[in-house]
KOLMI-583707 format. One line per 8 residues: number of its first residue (from 1); for each residue x, y, z of C-alpha. Coordinates in steps of 0.2 Angstrom, whole numbers. Each point is the difference from the previous one (the first is absolute). Layout:
// residues N
NUM) X Y Z; ...
// end
This chain:
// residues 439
1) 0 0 0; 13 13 7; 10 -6 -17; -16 6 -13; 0 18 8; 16 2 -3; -1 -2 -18; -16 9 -2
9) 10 15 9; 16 -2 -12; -14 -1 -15; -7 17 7; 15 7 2; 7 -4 -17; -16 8 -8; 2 14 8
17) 17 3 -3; -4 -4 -16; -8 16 -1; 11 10 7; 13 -5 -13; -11 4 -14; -5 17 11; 18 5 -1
25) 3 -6 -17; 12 -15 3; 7 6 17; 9 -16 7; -6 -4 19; -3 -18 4; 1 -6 19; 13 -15 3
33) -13 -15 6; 1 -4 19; 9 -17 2; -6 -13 13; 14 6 12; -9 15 2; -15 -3 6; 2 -16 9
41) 14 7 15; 1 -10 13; -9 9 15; 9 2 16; -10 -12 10; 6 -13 -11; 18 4 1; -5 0 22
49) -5 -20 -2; 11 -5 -10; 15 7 13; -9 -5 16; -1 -19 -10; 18 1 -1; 11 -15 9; 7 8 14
57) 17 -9 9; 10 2 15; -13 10 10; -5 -6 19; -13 6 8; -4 0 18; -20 -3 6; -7 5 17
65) -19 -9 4; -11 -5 13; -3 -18 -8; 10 -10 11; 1 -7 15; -17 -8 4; -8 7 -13; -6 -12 -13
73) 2 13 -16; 19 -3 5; 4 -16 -9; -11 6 -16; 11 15 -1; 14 -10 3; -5 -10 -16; -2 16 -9
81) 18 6 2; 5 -16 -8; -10 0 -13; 3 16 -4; 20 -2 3; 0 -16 -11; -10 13 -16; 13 13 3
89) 19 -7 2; 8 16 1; -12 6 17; 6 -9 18; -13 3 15; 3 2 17; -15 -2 9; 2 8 18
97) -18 -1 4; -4 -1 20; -19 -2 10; -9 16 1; -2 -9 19; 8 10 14; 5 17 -11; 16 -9 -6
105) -5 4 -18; -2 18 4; 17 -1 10; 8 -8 -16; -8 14 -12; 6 13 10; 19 -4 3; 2 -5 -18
113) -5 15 -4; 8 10 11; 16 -7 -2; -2 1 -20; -1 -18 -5; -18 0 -4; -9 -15 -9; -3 6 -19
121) -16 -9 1; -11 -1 16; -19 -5 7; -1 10 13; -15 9 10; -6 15 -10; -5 10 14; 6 10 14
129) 16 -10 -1; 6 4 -16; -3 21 4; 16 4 2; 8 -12 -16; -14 8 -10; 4 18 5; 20 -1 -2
137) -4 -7 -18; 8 -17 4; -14 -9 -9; -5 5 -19; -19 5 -8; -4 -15 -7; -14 8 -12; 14 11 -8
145) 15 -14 0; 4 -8 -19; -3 -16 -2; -12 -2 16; -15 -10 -5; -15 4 12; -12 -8 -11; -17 -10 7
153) 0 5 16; -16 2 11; -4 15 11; 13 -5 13; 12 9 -12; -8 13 1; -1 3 20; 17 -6 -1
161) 2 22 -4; 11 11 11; -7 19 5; 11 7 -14; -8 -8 -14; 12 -16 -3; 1 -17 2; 14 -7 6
169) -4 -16 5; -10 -14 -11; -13 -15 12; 1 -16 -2; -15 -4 9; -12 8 14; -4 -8 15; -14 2 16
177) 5 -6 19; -15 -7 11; -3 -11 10; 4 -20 -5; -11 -10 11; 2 -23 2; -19 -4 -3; 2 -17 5
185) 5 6 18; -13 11 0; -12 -13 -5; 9 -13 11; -2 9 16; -17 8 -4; 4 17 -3; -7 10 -11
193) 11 10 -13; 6 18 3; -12 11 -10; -5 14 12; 11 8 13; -10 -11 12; 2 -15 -6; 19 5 0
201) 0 5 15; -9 -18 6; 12 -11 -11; 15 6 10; -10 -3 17; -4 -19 -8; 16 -7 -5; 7 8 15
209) -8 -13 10; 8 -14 -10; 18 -5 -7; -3 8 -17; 7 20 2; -12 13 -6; 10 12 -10; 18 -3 -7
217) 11 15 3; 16 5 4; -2 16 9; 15 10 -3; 2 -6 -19; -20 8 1; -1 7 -17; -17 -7 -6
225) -7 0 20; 4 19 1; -8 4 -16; -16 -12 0; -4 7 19; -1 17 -4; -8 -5 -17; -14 -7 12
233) 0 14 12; -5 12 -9; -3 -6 -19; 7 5 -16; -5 20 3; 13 1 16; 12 -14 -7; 4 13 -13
241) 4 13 13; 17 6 0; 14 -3 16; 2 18 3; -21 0 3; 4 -12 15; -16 -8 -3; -10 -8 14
249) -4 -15 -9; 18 -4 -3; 4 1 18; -16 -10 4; 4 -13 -12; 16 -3 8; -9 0 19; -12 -13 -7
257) 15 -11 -4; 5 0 17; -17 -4 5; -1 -16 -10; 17 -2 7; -6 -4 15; -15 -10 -5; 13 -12 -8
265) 0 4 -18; 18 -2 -5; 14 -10 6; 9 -1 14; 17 4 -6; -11 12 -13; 12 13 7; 18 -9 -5
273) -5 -10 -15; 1 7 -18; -14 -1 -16; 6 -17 -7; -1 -9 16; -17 9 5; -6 -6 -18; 7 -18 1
281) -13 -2 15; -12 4 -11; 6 -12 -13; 2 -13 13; -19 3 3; 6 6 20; -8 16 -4; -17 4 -7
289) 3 14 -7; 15 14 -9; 0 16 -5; 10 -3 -18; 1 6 -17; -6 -8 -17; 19 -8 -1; -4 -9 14
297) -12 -13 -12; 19 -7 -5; 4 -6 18; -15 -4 6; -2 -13 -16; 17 -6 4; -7 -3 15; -13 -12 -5
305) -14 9 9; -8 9 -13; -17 -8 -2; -3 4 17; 6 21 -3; -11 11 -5; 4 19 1; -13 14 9
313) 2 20 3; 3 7 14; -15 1 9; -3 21 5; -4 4 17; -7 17 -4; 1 12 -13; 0 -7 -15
321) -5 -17 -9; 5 -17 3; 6 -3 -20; 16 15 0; 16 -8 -4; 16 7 2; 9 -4 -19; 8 7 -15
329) 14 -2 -10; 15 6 12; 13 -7 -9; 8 4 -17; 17 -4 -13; 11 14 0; 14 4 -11; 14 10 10
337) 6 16 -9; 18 -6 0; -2 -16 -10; -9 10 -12; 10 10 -3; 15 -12 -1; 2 -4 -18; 8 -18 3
345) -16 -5 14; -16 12 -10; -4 -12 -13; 2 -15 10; -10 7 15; -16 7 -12; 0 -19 -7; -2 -8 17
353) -12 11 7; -11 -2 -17; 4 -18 3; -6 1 18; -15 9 -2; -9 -9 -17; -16 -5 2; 7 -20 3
361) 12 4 12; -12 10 11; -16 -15 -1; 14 -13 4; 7 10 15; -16 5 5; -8 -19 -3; 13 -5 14
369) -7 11 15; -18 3 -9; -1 19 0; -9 10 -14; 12 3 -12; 4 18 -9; -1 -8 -18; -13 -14 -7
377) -10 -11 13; 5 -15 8; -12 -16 -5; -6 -15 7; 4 7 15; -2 -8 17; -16 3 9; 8 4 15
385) 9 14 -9; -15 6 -9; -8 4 18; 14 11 2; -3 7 -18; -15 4 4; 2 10 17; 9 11 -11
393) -13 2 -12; -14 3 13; 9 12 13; -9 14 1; 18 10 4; 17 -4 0; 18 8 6; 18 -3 -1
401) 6 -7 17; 6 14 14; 17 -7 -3; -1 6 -17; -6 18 4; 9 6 14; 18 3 6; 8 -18 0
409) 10 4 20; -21 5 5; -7 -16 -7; 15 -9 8; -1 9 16; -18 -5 1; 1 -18 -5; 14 -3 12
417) -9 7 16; -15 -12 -1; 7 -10 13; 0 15 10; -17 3 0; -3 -19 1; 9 1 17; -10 18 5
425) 17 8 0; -6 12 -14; -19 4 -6; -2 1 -19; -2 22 1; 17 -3 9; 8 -8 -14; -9 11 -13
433) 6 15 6; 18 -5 2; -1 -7 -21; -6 17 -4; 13 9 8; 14 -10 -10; -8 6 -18
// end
């Protein structure tokens, strides 16, 4: 088609050229024809593929996550640097993941920045954590980078956006925490399942009666018991609040953990053991029920328990509706500045991360812990996953974790003084007041 207008032009234009020459009585002006090479240049996106398709060698990159330790996405990634390495000859991987338990990934991320041997590639918290990388420029714009492909996401890229306008880090797959509950303990000891605040309340009473232990916590690794207490409170209108607002559901949410304390709802040595012991009780079916995240589905398969797991929300004591998750997508890939600019690690780096976040690597790593992922859909998935799913989809609200929002030493200060209030040495406006004054 596009050829049979370009004669019908030259056709016209000899025509009228034609009568020109006659015009000018045998003037002499004909045009040279365009050849192919003329109108057929290559565009400049072209050239951009072509280059980043390119075989790269010698290059080593170094890659920071949070999928190790217990967490079953570790092993998929694991098998993803391998096969990636074994596409790519020239590009060697280090893979200095660590567990996000304890803060030692925040410990790790920080040093190695600090000290100017940051990874070139890293899955990290895009939250109140990476403030300060993202204000010294150590991590690059991802929309504007060459060669970045941020095709097929969902909207999780999209609230993945800093307050400047950019993105800077790209999900992998969102995520909800809530309460995990045993059903067949329940059903074995006659207790009905935790749906309202009283009910709650009336499960911990129950199993502390018996051998099984109500709630599975440690209480100074208390990230998700800090959080879903003053999610239930107050409701999702007060968990939103800011520290610096001191607000009185937070500080009632801790005292309501000291009350259950006392009723027997955790451990006994809830004060000294850390989150991977509190959730083997759980696993072990010593424990009825854990405050967890959606990776925990990975363990608690592993486990062998989990026809008898379902998951619930937090059941809200005032305020607010039982149904409000605490969730999001608070982790994302990030390209560090200095590897991009490097000529000898760039291309290398840009293929990796394109690698890491295509739509197959993302279903596979999320199809090992069951969260939503930020690209396609996971199928034939477990119904005891889909429950989860579906909280997500029937929340009538839901907001990034505390930890996620407010100074890290706060959150820290906050979690570790549980067992203070636990004991009475501190009520929860005590320990409110001093996490405000360290922001």
């Amino acid at each position: 088609m596009r050829r049979g207008f370009k004669k019908l032009g030259l056709l016209s234009l000899f025509m009228a050229m034609l009568l020109v020459v006659l015009a000018a009585c045998g003037t002499d002006t004909t045009e040279p024809e365009k050849t192919s090479s003329d109108t057929e240049t290559p565009k400049e996106s072209d050239s951009k593929v072509e280059e980043t398709a390119g075989e790269v060698t010698n290059a080593s990159i170094k890659v920071v996550t949070t999928m190790a330790g217990t967490d079953p996405a570790g092993a998929v990634f694991e098998e993803l640097l391998k096969e990636f390495q074994a596409a790519n000859e020239g590009i060697k991987v280090t893979n200095e993941s660590q567990s996000a338990d304890a803060g030692t990934i925040r410990t790790k991320i920080n040093t190695d920045f600090t000290s100017d041997n940051e990874p070139e590639l890293m899955f990290y918290f895009n939250t109140v954590d990476a403030e300060g990388i993202i204000k010294e420029g150590k991590v690059i714009d991802l929309e504007n980078a060459e060669g970045v492909d941020l095709s097929g996401y969902n909207s999780m890229l999209e609230q993945q956006r800093n307050a400047d306008g950019k993105i800077y880090a790209a999900p992998q797959t969102g995520f909800y925490e809530a309460l995990f509950v045993n059903e067949k303990l329940f059903a074995d000891y006659g207790i009905e399942l935790p749906t309202t605040w009283e009910l709650y309340e009336k499960a911990i009473e129950e199993f502390a009666k018996t051998d099984i232990i109500p709630v599975a916590v440690s209480t100074e690794d208390s990230y998700y018991l800090v959080e879903h207490y003053a999610l239930a409170a107050g409701g999702m209108e007060n968990y939103r609040a800011e520290l610096a607002d001191k607000n009185a559901a937070w500080a009632e949410g801790l005292d309501l953990i000291g009350q259950h304390a006392k009723m027997g709802a955790f451990p006994m040595d809830a004060a000294t053991i850390d989150l991977s012991i509190a959730a083997s009780l759980f696993q072990q079916e010593q424990a009825a029920m854990l405050f967890e995240g959606s990776w925990a589905w990975g363990s608690i398969k592993e486990a062998g328990i989990g026809e008898n797991v379902t998951v619930l929300p937090m059941p809200i004591k005032s305020g607010g509706v039982t149904g409000e998750l605490v969730g999001g997508a608070s982790q994302g890939w990030f390209i560090s500045t200095k590897a991009y600019n490097d000529d000898t690690k760039r291309d290398a780096t840009v293929r990796l991360f394109n690698f890491l976040t295509s739509e197959e690597s993302i279903l596979r790593l999320a199809g090992a812990t069951g969260q939503i992922p930020a690209k396609g859909e996971l199928t034939d998935i477990d119904p005891r996953l889909a429950v989860g799913h579906k909280l997500i989809a029937d929340a009538p609200a839901i907001d990034a974790p505390i930890n996620d929002r407010i100074n890290p030493e706060s959150f820290t200060h906050m979690r570790t003084s549980v067992p203070e209030v636990v004991s009475g040495a501190k009520t929860g406006a005590q320990v409110l007041d001093e996490a405000a004054a360290m922001e």
